[in-house]
C-alpha positions as CSV (number, residue, x, y, z in Angstrom):
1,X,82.9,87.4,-112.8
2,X,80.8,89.3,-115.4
3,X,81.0,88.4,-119.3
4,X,81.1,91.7,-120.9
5,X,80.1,91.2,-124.4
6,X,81.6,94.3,-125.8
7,X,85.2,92.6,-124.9
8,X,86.9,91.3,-128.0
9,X,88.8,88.7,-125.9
10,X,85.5,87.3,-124.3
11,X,83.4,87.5,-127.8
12,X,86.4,85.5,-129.0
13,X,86.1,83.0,-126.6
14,X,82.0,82.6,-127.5
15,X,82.5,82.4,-131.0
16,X,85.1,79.6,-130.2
17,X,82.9,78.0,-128.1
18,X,80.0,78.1,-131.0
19,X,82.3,77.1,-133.3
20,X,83.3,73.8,-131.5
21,X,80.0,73.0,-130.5
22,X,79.0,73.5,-134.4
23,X,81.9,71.4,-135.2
24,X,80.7,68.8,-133.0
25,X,77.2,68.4,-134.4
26,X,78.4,68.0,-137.1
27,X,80.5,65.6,-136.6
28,X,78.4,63.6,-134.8
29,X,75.5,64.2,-137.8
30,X,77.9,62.7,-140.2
31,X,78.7,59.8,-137.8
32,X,75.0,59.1,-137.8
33,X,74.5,59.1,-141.4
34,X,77.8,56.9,-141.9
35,X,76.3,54.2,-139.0
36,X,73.0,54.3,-141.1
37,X,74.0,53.4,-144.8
38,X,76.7,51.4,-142.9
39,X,73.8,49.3,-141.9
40,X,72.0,49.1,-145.1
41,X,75.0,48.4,-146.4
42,X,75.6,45.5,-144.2
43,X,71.7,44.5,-144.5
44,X,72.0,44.0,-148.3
45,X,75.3,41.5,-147.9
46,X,73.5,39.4,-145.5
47,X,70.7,39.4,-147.7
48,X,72.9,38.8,-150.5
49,X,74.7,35.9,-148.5
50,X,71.5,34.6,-147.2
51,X,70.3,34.5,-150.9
52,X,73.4,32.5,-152.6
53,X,73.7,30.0,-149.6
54,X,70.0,29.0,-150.5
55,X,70.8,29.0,-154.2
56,X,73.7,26.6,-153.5
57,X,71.5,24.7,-150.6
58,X,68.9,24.3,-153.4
59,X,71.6,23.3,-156.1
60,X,72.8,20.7,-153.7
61,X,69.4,19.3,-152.9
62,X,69.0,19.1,-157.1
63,X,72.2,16.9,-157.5
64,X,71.4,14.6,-154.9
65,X,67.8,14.0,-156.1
66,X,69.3,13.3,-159.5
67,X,71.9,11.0,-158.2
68,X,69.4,8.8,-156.3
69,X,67.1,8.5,-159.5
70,X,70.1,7.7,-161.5
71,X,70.8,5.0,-158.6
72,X,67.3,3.7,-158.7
73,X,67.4,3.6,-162.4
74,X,70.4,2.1,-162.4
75,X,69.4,-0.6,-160.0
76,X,66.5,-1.4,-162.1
77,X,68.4,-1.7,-165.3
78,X,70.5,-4.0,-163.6
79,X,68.2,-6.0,-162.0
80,X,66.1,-6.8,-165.1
């Protein structure tokens, strides 16, 4: 069977066709650019999260340095 272009209902059916596939792209181009600053979204948090646990790792390391110098000083005070 032969597509005639002049026939409106066939021309119809193109257009549609175009249409969807047009649709489609750009869909899918949106998709894309939603999966990309999704994942430089999601690369800042886990910077982020990376960054405060070794604040808080650092922190803690702090306090128990201080607490064993205060025990050590303690110690000697008492000891004298």
């Amino acid at each position: 069977m032969l597509l005639n272009p002049f026939c409106p209902l066939s021309t119809a059916k193109v257009l549609a066709l175009k249409a969807t596939v047009l649709l489609l792209l750009t869909l899918l181009i949106k998709s894309r650019i939603q999966i990309a600053t999704g994942s430089a979204i999601g690369i800042v948090l886990l910077l982020l999260q990376t960054l405060v646990f070794l604040a808080i790792s650092g922190g803690l390391v702090l306090a128990a340095g201080g607490a064993a110098v205060y025990a050590t000083q303690r110690r000697r005070t008492a000891a004298a």
